[in-house]
C-alpha positions in Angstrom: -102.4 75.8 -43.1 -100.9 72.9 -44.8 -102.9 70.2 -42.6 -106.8 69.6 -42.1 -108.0 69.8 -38.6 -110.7 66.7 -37.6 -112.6 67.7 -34.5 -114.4 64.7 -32.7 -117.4 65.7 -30.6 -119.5 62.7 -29.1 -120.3 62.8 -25.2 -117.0 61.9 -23.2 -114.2 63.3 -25.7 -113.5 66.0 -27.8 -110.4 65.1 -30.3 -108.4 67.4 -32.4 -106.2 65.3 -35.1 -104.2 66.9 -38.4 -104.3 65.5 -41.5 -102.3 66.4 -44.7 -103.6 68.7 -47.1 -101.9 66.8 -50.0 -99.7 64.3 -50.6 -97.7 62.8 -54.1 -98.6 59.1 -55.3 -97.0 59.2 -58.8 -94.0 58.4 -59.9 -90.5 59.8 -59.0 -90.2 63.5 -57.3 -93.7 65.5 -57.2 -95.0 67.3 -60.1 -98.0 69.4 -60.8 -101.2 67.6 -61.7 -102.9 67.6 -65.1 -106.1 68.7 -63.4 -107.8 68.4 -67.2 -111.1 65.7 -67.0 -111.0 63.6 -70.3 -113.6 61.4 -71.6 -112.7 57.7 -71.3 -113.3 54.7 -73.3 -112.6 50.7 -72.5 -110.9 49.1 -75.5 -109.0 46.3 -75.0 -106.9 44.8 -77.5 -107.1 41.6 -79.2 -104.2 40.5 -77.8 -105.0 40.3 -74.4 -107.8 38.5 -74.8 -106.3 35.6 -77.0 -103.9 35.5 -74.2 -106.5 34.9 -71.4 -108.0 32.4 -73.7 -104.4 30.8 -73.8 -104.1 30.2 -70.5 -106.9 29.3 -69.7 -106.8 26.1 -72.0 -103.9 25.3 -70.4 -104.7 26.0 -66.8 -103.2 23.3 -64.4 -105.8 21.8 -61.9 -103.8 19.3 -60.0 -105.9 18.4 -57.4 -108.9 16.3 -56.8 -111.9 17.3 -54.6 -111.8 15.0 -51.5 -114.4 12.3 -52.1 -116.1 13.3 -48.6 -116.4 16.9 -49.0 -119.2 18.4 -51.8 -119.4 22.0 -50.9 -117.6 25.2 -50.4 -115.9 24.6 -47.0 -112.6 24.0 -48.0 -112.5 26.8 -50.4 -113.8 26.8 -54.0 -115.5 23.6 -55.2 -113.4 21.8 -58.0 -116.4 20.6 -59.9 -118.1 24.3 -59.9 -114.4 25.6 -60.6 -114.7 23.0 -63.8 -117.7 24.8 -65.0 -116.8 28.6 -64.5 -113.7 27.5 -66.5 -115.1 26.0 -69.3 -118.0 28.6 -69.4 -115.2 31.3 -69.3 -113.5 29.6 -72.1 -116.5 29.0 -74.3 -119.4 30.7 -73.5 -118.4 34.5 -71.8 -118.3 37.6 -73.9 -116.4 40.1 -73.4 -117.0 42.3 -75.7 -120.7 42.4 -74.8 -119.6 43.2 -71.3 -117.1 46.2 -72.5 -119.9 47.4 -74.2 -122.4 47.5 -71.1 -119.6 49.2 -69.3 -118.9 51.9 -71.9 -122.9 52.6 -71.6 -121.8 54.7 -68.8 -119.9 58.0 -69.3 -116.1 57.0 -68.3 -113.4 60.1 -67.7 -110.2 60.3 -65.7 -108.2 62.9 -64.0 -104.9 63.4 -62.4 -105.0 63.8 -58.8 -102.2 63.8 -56.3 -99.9 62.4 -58.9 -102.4 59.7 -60.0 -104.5 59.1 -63.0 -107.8 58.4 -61.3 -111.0 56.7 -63.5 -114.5 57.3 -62.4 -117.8 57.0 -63.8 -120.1 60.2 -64.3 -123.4 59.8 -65.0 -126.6 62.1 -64.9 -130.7 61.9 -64.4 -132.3 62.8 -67.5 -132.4 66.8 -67.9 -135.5 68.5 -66.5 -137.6 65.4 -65.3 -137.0 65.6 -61.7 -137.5 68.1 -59.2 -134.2 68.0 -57.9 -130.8 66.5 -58.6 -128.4 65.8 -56.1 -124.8 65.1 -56.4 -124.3 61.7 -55.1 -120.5 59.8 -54.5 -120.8 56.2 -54.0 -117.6 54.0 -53.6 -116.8 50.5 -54.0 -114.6 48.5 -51.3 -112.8 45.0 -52.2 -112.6 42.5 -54.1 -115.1 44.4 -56.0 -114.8 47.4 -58.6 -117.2 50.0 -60.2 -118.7 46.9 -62.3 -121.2 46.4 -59.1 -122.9 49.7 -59.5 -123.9 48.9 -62.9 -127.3 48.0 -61.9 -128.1 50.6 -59.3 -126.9 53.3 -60.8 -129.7 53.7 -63.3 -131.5 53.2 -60.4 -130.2 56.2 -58.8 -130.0 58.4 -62.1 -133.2 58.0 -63.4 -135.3 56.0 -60.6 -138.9 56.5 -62.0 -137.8 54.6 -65.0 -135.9 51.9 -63.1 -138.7 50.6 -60.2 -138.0 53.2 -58.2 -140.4 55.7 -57.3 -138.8 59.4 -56.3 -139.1 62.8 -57.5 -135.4 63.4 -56.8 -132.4 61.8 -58.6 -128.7 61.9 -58.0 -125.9 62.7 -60.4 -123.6 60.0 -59.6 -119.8 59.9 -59.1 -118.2 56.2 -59.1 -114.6 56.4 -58.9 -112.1 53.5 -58.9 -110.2 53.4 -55.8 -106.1 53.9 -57.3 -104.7 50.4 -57.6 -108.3 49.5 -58.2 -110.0 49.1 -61.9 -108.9 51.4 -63.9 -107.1 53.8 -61.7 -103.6 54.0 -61.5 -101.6 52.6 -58.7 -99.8 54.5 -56.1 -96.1 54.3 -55.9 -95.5 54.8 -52.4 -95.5 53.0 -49.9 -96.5 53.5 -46.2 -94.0 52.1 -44.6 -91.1 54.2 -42.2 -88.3 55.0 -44.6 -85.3 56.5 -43.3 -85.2 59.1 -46.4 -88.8 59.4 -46.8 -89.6 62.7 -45.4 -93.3 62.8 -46.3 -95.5 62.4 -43.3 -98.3 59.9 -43.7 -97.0 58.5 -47.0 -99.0 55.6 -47.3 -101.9 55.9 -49.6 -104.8 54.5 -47.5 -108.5 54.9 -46.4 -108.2 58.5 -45.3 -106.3 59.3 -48.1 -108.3 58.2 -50.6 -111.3 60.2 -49.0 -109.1 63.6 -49.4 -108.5 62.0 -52.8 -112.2 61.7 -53.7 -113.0 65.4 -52.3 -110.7 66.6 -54.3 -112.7 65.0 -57.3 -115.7 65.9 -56.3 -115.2 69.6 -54.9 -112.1 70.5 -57.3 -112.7 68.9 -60.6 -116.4 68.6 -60.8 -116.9 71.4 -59.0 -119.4 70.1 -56.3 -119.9 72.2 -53.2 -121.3 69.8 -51.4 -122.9 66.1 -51.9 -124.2 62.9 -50.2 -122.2 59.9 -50.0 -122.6 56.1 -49.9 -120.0 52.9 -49.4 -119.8 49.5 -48.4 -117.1 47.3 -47.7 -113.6 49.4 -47.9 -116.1 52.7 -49.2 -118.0 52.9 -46.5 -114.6 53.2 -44.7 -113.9 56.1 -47.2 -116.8 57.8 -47.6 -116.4 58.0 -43.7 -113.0 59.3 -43.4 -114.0 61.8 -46.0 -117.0 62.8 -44.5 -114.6 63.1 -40.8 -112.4 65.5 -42.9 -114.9 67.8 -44.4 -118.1 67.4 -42.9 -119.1 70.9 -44.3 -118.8 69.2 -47.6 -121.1 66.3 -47.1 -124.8 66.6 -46.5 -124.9 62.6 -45.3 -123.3 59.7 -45.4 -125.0 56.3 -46.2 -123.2 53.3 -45.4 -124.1 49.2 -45.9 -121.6 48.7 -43.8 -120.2 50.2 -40.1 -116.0 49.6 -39.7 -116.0 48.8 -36.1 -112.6 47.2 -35.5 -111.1 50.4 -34.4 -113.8 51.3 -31.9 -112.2 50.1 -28.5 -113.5 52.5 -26.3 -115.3 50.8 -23.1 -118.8 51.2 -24.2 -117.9 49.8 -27.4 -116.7 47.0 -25.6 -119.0 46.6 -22.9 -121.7 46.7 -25.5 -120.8 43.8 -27.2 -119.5 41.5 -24.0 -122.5 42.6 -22.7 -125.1 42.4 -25.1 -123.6 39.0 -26.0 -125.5 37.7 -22.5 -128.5 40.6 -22.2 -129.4 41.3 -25.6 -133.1 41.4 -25.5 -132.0 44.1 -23.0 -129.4 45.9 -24.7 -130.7 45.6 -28.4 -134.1 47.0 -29.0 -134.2 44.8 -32.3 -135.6 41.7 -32.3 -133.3 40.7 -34.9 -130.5 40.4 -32.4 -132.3 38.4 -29.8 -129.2 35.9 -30.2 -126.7 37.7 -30.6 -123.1 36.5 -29.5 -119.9 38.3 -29.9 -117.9 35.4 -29.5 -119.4 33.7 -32.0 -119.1 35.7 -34.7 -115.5 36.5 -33.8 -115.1 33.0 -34.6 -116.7 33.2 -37.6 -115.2 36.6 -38.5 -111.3 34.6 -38.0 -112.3 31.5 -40.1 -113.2 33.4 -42.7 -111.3 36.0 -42.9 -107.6 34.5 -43.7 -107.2 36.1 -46.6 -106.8 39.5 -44.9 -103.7 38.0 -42.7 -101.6 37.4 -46.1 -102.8 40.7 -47.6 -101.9 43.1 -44.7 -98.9 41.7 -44.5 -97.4 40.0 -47.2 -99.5 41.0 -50.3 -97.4 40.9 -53.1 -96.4 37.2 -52.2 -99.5 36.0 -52.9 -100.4 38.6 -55.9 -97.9 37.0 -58.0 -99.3 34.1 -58.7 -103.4 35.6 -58.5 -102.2 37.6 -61.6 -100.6 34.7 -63.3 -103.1 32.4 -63.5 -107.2 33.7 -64.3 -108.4 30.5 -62.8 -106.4 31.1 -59.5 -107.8 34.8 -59.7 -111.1 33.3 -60.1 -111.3 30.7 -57.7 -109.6 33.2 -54.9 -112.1 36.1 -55.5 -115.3 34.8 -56.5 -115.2 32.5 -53.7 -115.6 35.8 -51.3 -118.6 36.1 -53.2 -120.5 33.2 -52.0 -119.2 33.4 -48.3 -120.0 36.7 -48.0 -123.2 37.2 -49.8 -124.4 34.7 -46.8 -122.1 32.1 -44.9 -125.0 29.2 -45.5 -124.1 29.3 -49.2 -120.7 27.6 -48.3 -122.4 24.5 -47.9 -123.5 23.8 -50.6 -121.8 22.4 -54.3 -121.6 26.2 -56.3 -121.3 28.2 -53.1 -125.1 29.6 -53.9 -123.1 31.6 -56.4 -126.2 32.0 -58.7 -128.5 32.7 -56.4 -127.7 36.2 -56.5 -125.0 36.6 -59.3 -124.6 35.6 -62.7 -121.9 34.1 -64.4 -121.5 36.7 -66.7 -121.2 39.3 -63.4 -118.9 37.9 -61.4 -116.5 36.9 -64.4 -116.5 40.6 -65.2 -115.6 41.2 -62.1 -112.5 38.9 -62.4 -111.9 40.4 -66.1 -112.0 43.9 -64.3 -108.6 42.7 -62.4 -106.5 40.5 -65.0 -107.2 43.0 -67.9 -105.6 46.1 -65.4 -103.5 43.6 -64.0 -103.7 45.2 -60.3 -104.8 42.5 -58.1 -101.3 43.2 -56.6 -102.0 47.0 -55.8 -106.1 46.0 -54.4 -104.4 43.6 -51.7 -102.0 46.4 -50.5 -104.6 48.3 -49.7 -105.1 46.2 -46.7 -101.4 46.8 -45.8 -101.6 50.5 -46.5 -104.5 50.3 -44.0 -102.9 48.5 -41.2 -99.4 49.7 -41.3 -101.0 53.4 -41.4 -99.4 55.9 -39.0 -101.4 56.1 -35.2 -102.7 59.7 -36.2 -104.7 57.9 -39.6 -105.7 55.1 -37.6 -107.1 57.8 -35.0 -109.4 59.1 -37.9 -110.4 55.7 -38.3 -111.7 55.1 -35.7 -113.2 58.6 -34.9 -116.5 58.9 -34.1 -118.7 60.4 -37.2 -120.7 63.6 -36.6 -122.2 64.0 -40.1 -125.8 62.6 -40.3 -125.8 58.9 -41.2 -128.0 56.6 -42.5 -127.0 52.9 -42.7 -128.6 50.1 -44.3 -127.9 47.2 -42.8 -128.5 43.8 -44.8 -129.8 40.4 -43.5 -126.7 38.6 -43.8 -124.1 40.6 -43.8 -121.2 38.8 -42.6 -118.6 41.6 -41.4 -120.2 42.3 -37.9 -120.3 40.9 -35.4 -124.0 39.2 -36.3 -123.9 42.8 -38.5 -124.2 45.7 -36.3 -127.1 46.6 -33.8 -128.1 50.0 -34.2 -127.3 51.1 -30.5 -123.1 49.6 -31.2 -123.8 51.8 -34.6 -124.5 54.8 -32.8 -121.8 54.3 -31.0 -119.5 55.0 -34.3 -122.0 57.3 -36.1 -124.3 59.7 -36.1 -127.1 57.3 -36.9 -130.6 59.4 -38.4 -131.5 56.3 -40.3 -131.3 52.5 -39.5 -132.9 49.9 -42.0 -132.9 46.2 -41.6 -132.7 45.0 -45.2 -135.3 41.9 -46.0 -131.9 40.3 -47.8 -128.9 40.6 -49.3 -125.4 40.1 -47.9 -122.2 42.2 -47.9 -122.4 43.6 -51.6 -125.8 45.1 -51.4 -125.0 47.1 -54.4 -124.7 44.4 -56.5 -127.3 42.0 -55.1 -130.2 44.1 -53.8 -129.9 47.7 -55.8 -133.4 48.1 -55.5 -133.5 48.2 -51.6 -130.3 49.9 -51.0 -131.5 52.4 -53.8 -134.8 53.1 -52.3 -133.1 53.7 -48.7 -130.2 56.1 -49.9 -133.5 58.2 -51.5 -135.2 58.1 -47.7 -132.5 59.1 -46.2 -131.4 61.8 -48.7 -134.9 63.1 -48.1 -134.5 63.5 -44.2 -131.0 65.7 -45.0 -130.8 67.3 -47.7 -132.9 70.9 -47.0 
C-alpha cells in the first residue's frame, strides 16, 4: 500500500482516512535520501555576527511611546524595547550561548528530501533501571533552544531535582523551516501541474516526518511523545498515524479548533452558563467561552497575516533583529500569562532571561527562516480536507496532558471533560504555574508529570 490507513474509534463514529506514505520536500524532481546520521556542530562565522551588530547600531526606532500608555497593550513597550537593544548590543554573548547549545549532541539526516537537525541525547549508561525513548517537539515561535533546561531533566533526572528511577533518551528535532532544519520547497497550494496529493508540508506531515526519524534512522520501535504549542499538534497526528508506534502521548497543550462535533460544541456553550455542573474542576468554576474567544481574537492577529500572507510580513522580520525581536518576544510575555501585558517589560523576566529569549531570536536571524516558521501556519490552514480530517480526529493512544495555570490557547485552557472529548485522557494535571511554554518556564513540573504518566503506560 502506498497510503497509511487512520482508523477513528470514539463512541458515535468510526472513521477511515489515507494518508501518504511519503512525499518529496527538496528541491527540484525527487531523489533518494542520504539516510546517513552525521554529527553536527553550531559554528557561526564572524561575519554574521558583525553584521547583526551592524544593524543593530543602526536600527531605526521612529516612534514614540504614547505618553498615556506604559505597558504592553499596544504591542511591545518602546522603553523595554530600548533596553533589550542596547543589552543585545553590549552585553549578550553569543558565543557563550553556541557553546551551551553544542553541550548537547547535534546530528542531521535527510528525510523526505530535507536535511532535518535534531538533538540526541542519552541518560548516563547503567544508572537507571530503565531508559525509554522519548520524542518531544517544539511548536512556534519557539525552537529546540526551550528544551535546554528540561532535557537534563529528562536524561538524567536524579541529578537534576527530579526524582525517578527511569530516564528517557531524548529526540528534539527542529521542525523543517524551523532552526536548523531545512526548509520545504513545496508548497500546499492546488497547482494545476502539481500531481502530488497532499503536497503541503504541514502538521501531519511532519509527524510522518518525525516517525520516520525515530523508527527508521534511530531505529526506535516504539517510544513516548510530548508537544506543546504546534508539537503537541504533531506529536498527535503522529501518534493518529501509528499508534502501534507510540506508547503515549503527553501534551501541554489540546488543539481544539477543529473539534466541531455537537458535544464539542454543546460543551462549551453549555458549560459557559453550568460549569460547576459540567466541569468537575473547581478551577473552571467561571468559565466562559465567549470570553475567551474574545481574548483568543485580540491576541491572536498575528496568525491572520501568517496563514495567509506570510511572506509579506517575513520580509521585513528578517531584515531588521529589532523588528524580529520586538514581534516574537512579545508572544512571550502575552502568552506566558495575559496579566503580564500590563505592565512596563511585559513580565518578561519573571520567567525568562534576557540571555533566553535573545537566543531564541538569534536561533531565527542566524538560519534566517522566520519566513519558512510563519508558513507553517499557511501550510496548516490551506491543507487538503482529508489532513484537516486527521486533525481534528479523535486520539485513541493513551494521553496524558499537563495543563498549566495560565495557558492562554483555550478557551480558559481546557477542562478535562472538553479534553476527553479530543483524546484519550489517562492523565490530567493542573499545573501550580506556568503559561503556554511550560518547557521553558516550568521544566521541573512538566518533567516530573511526563515521568508519571510514562509510569502508568509503559509496561
Amino acid at each position: 500500500m502506498d497510503s497509511i490507513e487512520i482508523y477513528g474509534n470514539h463512541q458515535d463514529f468510526m472513521l477511515t482516512l489515507d494518508v501518504p506514505k511519503t512525499g518529496y520536500y527538496g528541491t527540484g524532481s525527487p531523489k533518494p535520501d542520504d539516510n546517513t546520521i552525521h554529527p553536527f556542530k553550531i559554528e557561526v562565522p564572524e561575519a554574521d555576527l558583525e553584521n547583526l551588530r551592524d544593524r543593530l547600531k543602526n536600527a531605526r526606532i521612529g516612534h514614540k511611546q504614547l505618553e498615556d500608555v506604559h505597558d504592553f497593550e499596544y504591542g511591545f513597550n518602546l522603553k523595554t524595547l530600548e533596553e533589550y537593544r542596547d543589552y543585545w548590543l553590549n552585553e549578550y554573548d553569543w558565543r557563550k550561548q553556541e557553546k551551551l547549545l553544542n553541550s548537547f549532541n547535534h546530528f542531521t539526516t535527510q528525510i523526505e528530501g530535507l536535511k532535518i537537525h535534531f538533538i540526541h541525547q542519552h541518560p548516563p549508561e547503567g544508572k537507571y533501571k530503565k531508559v525509554i525513548p522519548l520524542l518531544i517537539v517544539h511548536g512556534w515561535p519557539g525552537n529546540v533552544f526551550e528544551f535546554y533546561k528540561i532535557i537534563p531533566k529528562l536524561t538524567d533526572p536524579n541529578a537534576n531535582g527530579v526524582d525517578s528511577d527511569i530516564a528517557f533518551s531524548v529526540v528534539a528535532p527542529s521542525i523543517p523551516g524551523f532552526g536548523w532544519s531545512e526548509q520545504p520547497q513545496k508548497s500546499g497550494m492546488p497547482r494545476k501541474k502539481i500531481i502530488q496529493k497532499f503536497l503541503g508540508f504541514n502538521q501531519v506531515v511532519t509527524g510522518r516526518v518525525f516517525h520516520k526519524l525515530m523508527t527508521e534512522r534511530l531505529g526506535y520501535s516504539k517510544f513516548m511523545a510530548q508537544g506543546g504549542d504546534w508539537g503537541a499538534s504533531v506529536v498527535s497526528n503522529l501518534a493518529k498515524m501509528f499508534p502501534e508506534s507510540v506508547y503515549g502521548v503527553h501534551l501541554n497543550m489540546i488543539l481544539m479548533v477543529l473539534n466541531l462535533k455537537l458535544k464539542n460544541i454543546l460543551l462549551h456553550i453549555l458549560g459557559s452558563y453550568f460549569p460547576s455542573y459540567l466541569f468537575s474542576d473547581p478551577e473552571f468554576a467561571n468559565f466562559s467561552y465567549k470570553k475567551s474567544l474574545f481574548a483568543f481574537i485580540k491576541e491572536t492577529g498575528y496568525m491572520h497575516i501568517q496563514a495567509t500572507k506570510p511572506d509579506t510580513v517575513g520580509v521585513s522580520l528578517n531584515d531588521s533583529p529589532l523588528g524580529l525581536l520586538a514581534y516574537i518576544v512579545e508572544k512571550f510575555s502575552t502568552w506566558t500569562n495575559t496579566s503580564f501585558r500590563n505592565e512596563t517589560d511585559g513580565g518578561l523576566e519573571r520567567k525568562f532571561t534576557k540571555d533566553e529569549l535573545i537566543t531564541i531570536i538569534m536561533i531565527y536571524w542566524l538560519n534566517q527562516n522566520i519566513v519558512s516558521s510563519q508558513r507553517y501556519y499557511k501550510e496548516f490552514w490551506t491543507a487538503s480536507p482529508e489532513y484537516m480530517q486527521v486533525v481534528g480526529q479523535y486520539l485513541s493512544v493513551p494521553t496524558g496532558f499537563a495543563h498549566s495555570k495560565y495557558e492562554f490557547f483555550g478557551p480558559n485552557a481546557t477542562p478535562r471533560e472538553i479534553a476527553k472529548l479530543q483524546c484519550n485522557i489517562q492523565q490530567y494535571t493542573l499545573l501550580k504555574d506556568g503559561g503556554h511554554f511550560a518547557a521553558f518556564e516550568i521544566p521541573e513540573e512538566l518533567a516530573k508529570d511526563v515521568f508519571k504518566f510514562t509510569r502508568k503506560v509503559v509496561p
